[in-house]
C-alpha positions in Angstrom: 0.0 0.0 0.0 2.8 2.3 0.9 4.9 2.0 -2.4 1.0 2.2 -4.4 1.1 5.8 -2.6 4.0 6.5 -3.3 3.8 5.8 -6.8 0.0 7.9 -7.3 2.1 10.6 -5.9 5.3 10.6 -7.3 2.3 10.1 -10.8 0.6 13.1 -9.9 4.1 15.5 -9.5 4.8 14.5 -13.1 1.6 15.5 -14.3 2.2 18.7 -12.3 5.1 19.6 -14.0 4.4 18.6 -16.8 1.2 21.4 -17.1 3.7 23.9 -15.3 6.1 22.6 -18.4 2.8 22.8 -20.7 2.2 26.6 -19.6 5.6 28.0 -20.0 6.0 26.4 -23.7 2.5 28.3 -24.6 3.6 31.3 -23.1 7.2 31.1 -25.1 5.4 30.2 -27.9 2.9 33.2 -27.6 6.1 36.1 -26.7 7.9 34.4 -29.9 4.7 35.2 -32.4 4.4 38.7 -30.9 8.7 39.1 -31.5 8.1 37.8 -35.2 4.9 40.0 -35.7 7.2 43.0 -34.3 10.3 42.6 -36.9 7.6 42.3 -39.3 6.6 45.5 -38.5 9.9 46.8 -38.1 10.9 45.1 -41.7 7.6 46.6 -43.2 8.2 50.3 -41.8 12.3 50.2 -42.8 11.3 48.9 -46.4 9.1 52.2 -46.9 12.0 54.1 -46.3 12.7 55.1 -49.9 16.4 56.1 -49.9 18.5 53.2 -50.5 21.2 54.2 -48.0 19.0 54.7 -45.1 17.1 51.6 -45.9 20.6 49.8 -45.8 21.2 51.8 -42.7 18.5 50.8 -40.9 18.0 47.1 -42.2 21.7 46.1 -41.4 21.8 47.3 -37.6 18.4 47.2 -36.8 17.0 43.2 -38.1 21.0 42.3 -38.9 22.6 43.9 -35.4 25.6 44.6 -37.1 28.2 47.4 -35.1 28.3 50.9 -36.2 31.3 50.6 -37.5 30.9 47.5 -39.9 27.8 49.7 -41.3 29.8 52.8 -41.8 32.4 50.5 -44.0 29.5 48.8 -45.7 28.1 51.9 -46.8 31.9 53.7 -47.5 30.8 56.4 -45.1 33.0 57.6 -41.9 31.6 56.5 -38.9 30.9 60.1 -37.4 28.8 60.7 -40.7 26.7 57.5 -40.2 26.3 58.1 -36.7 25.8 61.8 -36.8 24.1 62.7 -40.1 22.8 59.2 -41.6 20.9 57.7 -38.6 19.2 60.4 -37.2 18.1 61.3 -41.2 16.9 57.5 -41.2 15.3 57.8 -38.0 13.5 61.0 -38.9 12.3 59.1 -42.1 11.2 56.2 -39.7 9.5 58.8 -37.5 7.6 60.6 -40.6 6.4 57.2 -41.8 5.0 55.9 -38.5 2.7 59.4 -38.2 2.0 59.3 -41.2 0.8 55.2 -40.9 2.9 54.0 -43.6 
């Protein structure tokens, strides 16, 4: 009888965890869709931007995370121009689109 009870509850702690386990997969599962839906958005908004080097600007550190300085040699721009001029001029396009509602 003892080792039955044991058993029923060492049964009923794996079907515990295994609903805890059960919840926290949905919940991943829900934060991941609302991550994809936002670079969606973010894609969808930095492909309205209609110069090409902002767009490249934009798309290269903000969906490809690269450094400042790999964008600025990408583009064949110093870095204090890309930092200083180019991404707030991107960001002002990104601004202008989002009142506006793309």
């Amino acid at each position: 009888v003892d080792t039955l009870e044991t058993a029923r509850k060492a049964l009923e702690d794996d079907r515990q965890k295994l609903e805890e386990e059960k919840l926290i997969a949905e919940r991943v599962e829900a934060e991941l869709e609302m991550l994809i839906a936002t670079e969606r958005d973010v894609e969808r908004t930095i492909n309205a931007v209609n110069d090409s080097i902002l767009r490249k600007l934009l798309y290269e550190r903000y969906i490809n995370g690269k450094t400042w300085e790999k964008i600025s040699v990408m583009l064949h721009y110093s870095y204090q121009h890309t930092t200083h001029v180019l991404h707030p001029r991107a960001l002002e396009h990104v601004k202008h689109l989002l009142e506006s509602n793309i």
